[in-house]
C-alpha positions in Angstrom: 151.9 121.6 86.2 149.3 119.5 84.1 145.8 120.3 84.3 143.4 117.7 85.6 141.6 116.3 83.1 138.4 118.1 81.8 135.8 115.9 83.5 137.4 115.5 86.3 136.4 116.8 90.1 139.1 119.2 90.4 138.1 120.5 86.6 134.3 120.8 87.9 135.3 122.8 90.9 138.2 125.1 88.5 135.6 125.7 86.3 132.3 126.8 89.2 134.7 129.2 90.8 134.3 131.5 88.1 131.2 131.3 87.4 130.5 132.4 91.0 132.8 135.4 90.3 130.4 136.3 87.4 127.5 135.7 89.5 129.0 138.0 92.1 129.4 140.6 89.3 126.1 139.9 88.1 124.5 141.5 91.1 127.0 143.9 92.1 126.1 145.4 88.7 122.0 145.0 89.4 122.3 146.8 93.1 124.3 149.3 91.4 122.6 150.0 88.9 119.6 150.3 90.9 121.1 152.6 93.4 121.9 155.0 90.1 118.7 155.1 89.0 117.3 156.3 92.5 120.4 159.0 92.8 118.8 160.4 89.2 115.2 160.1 90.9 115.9 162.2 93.9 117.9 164.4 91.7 114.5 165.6 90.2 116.3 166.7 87.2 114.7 164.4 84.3 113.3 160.8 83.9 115.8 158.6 81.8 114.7 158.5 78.1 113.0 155.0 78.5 110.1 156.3 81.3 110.0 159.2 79.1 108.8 156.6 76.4 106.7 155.3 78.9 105.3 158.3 80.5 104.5 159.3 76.8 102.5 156.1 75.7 101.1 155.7 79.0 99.2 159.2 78.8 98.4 158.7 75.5 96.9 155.2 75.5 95.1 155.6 79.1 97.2 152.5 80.5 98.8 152.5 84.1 102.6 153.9 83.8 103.4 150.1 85.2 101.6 148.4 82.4 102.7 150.1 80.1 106.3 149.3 81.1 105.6 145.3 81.5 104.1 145.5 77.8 107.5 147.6 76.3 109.7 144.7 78.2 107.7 142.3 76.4 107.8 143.5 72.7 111.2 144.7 73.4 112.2 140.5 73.9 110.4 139.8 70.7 112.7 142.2 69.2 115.5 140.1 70.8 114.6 137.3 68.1 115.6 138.7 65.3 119.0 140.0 66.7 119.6 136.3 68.0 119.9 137.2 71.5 119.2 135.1 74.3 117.9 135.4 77.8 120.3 134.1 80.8 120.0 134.4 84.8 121.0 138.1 84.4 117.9 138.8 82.2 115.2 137.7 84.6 117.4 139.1 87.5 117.1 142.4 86.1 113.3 142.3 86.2 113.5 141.7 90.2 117.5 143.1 91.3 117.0 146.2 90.0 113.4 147.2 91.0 114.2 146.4 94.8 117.1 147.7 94.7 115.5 151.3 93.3 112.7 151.1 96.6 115.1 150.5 99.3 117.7 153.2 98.2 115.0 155.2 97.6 114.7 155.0 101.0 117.3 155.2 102.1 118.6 158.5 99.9 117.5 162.2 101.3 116.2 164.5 98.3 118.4 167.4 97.7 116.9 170.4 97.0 120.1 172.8 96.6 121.0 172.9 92.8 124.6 172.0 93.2 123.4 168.8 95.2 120.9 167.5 92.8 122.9 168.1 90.1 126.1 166.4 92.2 123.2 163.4 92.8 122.3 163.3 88.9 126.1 163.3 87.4 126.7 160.0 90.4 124.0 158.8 89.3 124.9 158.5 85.4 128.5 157.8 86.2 127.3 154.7 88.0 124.7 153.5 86.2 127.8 153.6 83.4 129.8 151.2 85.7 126.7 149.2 86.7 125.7 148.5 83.0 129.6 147.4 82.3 129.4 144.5 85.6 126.2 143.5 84.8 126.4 143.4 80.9 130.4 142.4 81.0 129.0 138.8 83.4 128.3 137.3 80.0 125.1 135.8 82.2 122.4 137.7 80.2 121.5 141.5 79.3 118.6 143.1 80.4 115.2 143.5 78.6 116.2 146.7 76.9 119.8 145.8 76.7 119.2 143.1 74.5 118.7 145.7 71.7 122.3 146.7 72.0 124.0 143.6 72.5 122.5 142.4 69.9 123.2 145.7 67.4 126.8 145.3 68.9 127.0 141.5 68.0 126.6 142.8 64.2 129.1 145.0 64.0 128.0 148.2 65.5 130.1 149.9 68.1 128.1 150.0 71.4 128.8 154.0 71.9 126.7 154.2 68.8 124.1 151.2 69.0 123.1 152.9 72.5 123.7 156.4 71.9 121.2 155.4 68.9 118.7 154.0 71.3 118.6 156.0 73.7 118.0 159.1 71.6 115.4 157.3 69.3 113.3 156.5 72.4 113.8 159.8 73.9 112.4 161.6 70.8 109.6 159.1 70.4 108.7 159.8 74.1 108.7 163.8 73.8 106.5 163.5 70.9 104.2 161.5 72.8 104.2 164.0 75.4 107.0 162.6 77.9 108.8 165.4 79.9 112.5 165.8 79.5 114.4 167.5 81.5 118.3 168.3 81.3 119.1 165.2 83.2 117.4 162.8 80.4 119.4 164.5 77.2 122.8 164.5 79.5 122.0 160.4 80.5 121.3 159.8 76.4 124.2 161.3 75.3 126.4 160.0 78.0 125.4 156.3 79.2 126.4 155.4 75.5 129.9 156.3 75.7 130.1 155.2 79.2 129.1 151.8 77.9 131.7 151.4 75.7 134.3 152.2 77.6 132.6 150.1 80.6 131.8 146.9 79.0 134.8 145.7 77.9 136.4 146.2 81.1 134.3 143.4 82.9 133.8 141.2 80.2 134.6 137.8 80.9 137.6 136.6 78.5 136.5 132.8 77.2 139.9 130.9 79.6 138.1 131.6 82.6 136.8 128.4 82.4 133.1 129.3 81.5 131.6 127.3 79.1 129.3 128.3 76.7 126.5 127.3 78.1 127.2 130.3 81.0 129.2 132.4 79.1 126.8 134.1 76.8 128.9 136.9 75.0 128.1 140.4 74.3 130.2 141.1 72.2 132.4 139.1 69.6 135.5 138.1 70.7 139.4 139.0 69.4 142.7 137.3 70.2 145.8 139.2 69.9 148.1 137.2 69.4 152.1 137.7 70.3 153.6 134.9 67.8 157.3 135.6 68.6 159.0 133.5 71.6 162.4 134.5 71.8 163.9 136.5 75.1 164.0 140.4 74.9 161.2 140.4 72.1 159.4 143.8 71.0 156.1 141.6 70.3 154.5 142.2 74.1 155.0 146.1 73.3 153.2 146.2 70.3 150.5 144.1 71.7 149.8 146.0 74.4 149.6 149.5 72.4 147.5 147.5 69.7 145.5 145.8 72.6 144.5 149.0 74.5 143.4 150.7 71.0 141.3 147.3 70.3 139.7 148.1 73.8 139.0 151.5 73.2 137.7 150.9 70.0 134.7 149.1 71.8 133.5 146.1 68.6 135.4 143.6 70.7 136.2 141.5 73.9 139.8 141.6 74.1 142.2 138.8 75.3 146.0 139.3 74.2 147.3 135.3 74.0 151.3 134.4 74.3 152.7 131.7 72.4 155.8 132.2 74.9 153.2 131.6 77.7 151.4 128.5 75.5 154.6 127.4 75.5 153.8 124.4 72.3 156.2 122.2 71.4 156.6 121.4 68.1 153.5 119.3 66.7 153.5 116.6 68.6 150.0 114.8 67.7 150.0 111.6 66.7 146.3 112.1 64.4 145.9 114.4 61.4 144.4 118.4 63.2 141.1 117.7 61.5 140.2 114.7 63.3 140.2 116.8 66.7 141.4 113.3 68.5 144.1 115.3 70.6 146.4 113.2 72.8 148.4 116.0 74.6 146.8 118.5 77.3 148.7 121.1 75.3 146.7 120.6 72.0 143.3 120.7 74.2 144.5 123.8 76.0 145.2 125.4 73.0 142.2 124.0 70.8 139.8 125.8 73.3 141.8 129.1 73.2 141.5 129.5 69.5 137.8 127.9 69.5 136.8 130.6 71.8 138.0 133.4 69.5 135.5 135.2 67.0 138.7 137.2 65.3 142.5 136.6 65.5 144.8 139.8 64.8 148.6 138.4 65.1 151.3 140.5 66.2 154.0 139.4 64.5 158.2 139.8 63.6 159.8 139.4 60.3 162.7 136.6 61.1 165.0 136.3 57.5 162.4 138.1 55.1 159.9 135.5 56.2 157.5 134.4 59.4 158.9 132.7 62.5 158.8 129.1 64.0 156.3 129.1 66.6 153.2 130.9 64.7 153.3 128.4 61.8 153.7 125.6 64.5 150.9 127.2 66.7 149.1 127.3 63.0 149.6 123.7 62.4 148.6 122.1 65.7 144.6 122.9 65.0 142.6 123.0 61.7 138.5 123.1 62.4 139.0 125.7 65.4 140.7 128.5 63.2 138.2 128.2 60.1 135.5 131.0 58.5 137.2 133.7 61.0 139.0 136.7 59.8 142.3 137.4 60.4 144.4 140.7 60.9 147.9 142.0 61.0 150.8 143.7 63.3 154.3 143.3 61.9 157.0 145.2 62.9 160.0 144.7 61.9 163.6 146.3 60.5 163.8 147.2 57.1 159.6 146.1 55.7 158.2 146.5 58.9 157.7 142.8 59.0 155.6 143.0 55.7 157.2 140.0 54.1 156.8 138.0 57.1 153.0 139.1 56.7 152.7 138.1 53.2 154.5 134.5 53.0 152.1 133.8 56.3 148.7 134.8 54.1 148.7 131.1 52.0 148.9 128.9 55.2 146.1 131.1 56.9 143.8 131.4 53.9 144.5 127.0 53.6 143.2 126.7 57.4 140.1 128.7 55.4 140.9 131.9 57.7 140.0 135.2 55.9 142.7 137.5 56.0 142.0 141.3 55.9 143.7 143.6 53.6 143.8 146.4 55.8 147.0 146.2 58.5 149.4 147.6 60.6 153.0 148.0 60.0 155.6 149.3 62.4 159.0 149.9 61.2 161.4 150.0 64.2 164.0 152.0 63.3 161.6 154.8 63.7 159.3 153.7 66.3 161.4 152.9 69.5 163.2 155.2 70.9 166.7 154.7 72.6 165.3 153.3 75.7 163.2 150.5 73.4 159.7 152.1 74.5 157.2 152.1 71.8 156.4 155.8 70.1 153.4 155.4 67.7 152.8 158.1 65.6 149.7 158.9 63.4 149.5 156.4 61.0 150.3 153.8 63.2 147.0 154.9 65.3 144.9 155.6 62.3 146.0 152.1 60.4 145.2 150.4 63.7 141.3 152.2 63.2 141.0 150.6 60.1 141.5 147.5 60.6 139.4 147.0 63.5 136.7 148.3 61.9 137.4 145.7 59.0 137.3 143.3 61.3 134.5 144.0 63.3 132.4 144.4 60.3 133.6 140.5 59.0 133.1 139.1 62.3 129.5 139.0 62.8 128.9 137.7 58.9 131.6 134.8 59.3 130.5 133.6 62.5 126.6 133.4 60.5 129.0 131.7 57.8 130.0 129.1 60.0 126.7 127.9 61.7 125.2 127.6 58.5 128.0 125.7 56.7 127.7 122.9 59.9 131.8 124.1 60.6 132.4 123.0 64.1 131.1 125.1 66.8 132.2 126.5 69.8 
């Protein structure tokens, strides 16, 4: 079926219904999140390393504990300016979502006072203030005050395990040393709401075809198409994208969205104008124009077809021009005899023309050796380790070619 045309009614109503979803997520996360933070409270077991900070400055300044907190927030935001972060509904929603949310489940909560209990209270607690900081965080609508600081790290190239294991534990210390208390329940939340994070996020963030636009869809973190180039029935290229997919998930630099050409379904170039003009006839060309524009990093799965690449990725390649430029590029051949290296090489020229940055570092399955007789998928080490590397590659180019492309005026997203 053809999709109504962008502006149209039936568009405008396509694209609020997910925005509501987000905004529904939004403050499921917030009443979450402030339910965990009264399950630690009652658990008596250690203030979270941030009202450590607070409790710290406040008894050494002389301020009120609240003050003290409303003057952090605020020179936390400044630091928001430097790390390019922006303020959305979410961020002023924390302010009030989460405080009232704290009171009336406070209230609502009895206070253990059996050890097994409070310490049953304290690891809920941290388990879903994890989940909390995922929905919230993953609505794309705006991070919190303090969460700013690791968006923002994370939007640079830092994974957010470490970015907010890194916080947390800087604040913590700072707060001890101005006199805080800790308590086991503060070191287990800063070593643990970190990884919890990472694993969280990603899970919940929005992926850029929901029909958000950028205006409400203000990433966290950058954003990575895999993409399954081959077409043809009874293809190994979903396989390898899902293995590769989940590995780009747990490595925690990236949103993830795995794109089919089968599913894109493009015919062969079409247009009637020259890519660069962007004057696109066919719904196709739009369709596909905003998939690719929303991407921060492209990593192509791809088969070697006749020691070279196959039909639809170069077509795919061919039907855009501004949307694919200053954004690097990774690799996943698999193939026979190379492991779909050749492919990968002949391929490089036409990407590095669309001025797309290839990355050395890639992954190469050879599947003679890597399906077993039922045609399931068996990485083995290198496969997992190669798959590290160039993640890493590419989440460290990401952040510097997306500052490449706003300051060379290359069109935007």
């Amino acid at each position: 079926m053809t999709p109504p045309p962008a502006h149209s009614p039936v568009a405008g109503r396509q694209r609020v219904r997910p925005f509501l979803r987000r905004l529904l997520q939004l403050y499921v996360g917030l009443v979450l999140f402030g339910v965990s933070i009264a399950l630690m409270v009652q658990a008596g077991l250690g203030l979270d390393p941030w009202d450590v900070f607070h409790q710290g400055l406040a008894e050494r300044s002389g301020l009120r504990f609240g003050w003290v907190v409303i003057g952090v927030s605020a020179l936390v935001l400044i630091l928001w300016f430097p790390l390019r972060q922006h303020p959305g509904i979410g961020t002023v929603s924390n302010v009030v979502v989460v405080g009232l949310a704290v009171d009336a489940s406070l209230a609502a909560l009895p206070e253990p006072r059996e050890i097994p209990l409070r310490i049953a209270f304290l690891v809920t607690g941290i388990l879903a203030n994890g989940v909390a900081t995922g929905l919230y965080i993953g609505a794309g609508l705006g991070p919190g005050p303090r969460d700013g600081l690791m968006t923002g790290l994370a939007a640079r190239g830092h994974s957010i395990r470490l970015a907010r294991t890194a916080i947390e534990l800087s604040v913590l210390a700072a707060g001890w040393l101005l006199g805080g208390t800790v308590g086991a329940g503060t070191v287990l939340y800063a070593v643990s709401i970190g990884p919890l994070a990472h694993y969280f996020i990603p899970r919940f963030t929005p992926k850029p075809t929901d029909g958000l636009t950028d205006r409400e869809y203000l990433p966290t973190m950058p954003r990575l198409h895999v993409i399954i180039t081959s077409t043809r029935p009874g293809r190994v290229g979903p396989r390898v994208a899902e293995w590769f997919a989940e590995r780009a998930e747990n490595h925690g630099g990236f949103a993830v969205e795995v794109v089919d050409l089968a599913d894109v379904n493009l015919p062969f170039l079409d247009e009637p104008h020259h890519p660069s003009e962007r004057r696109y006839v066919h719904q196709h060309t739009r369709d596909w124009s905003a998939t690719v524009d929303a991407a921060d990093a492209f990593v192509f799965v791809m088969p070697e077809y006749n020691q070279g690449f196959n039909a639809p990725l170069k077509n795919a390649l061919d039907y855009l021009y501004h949307e694919w430029q200053y954004k690097p590029v990774g690799f996943v051949s698999y193939g026979m005899t190379s492991a779909g290296l050749r492919a990968v090489q002949m391929i490089k020229p036409v990407m590095t023309t669309l001025k797309m940055m290839p990355v050395t570092e890639a992954v190469s399955v050879p599947l003679r050796q890597r399906l077993d007789s039922d045609g399931r998928l068996r990485p083995d080490r290198v496969m997992e380790a190669s798959a590290t590397v160039l993640l890493d590659e590419l989440q460290q180019l990401t952040p510097v070619l997306a500052t490449l492309r706003k300051t060379t005026g290359a069109p935007a997203r």
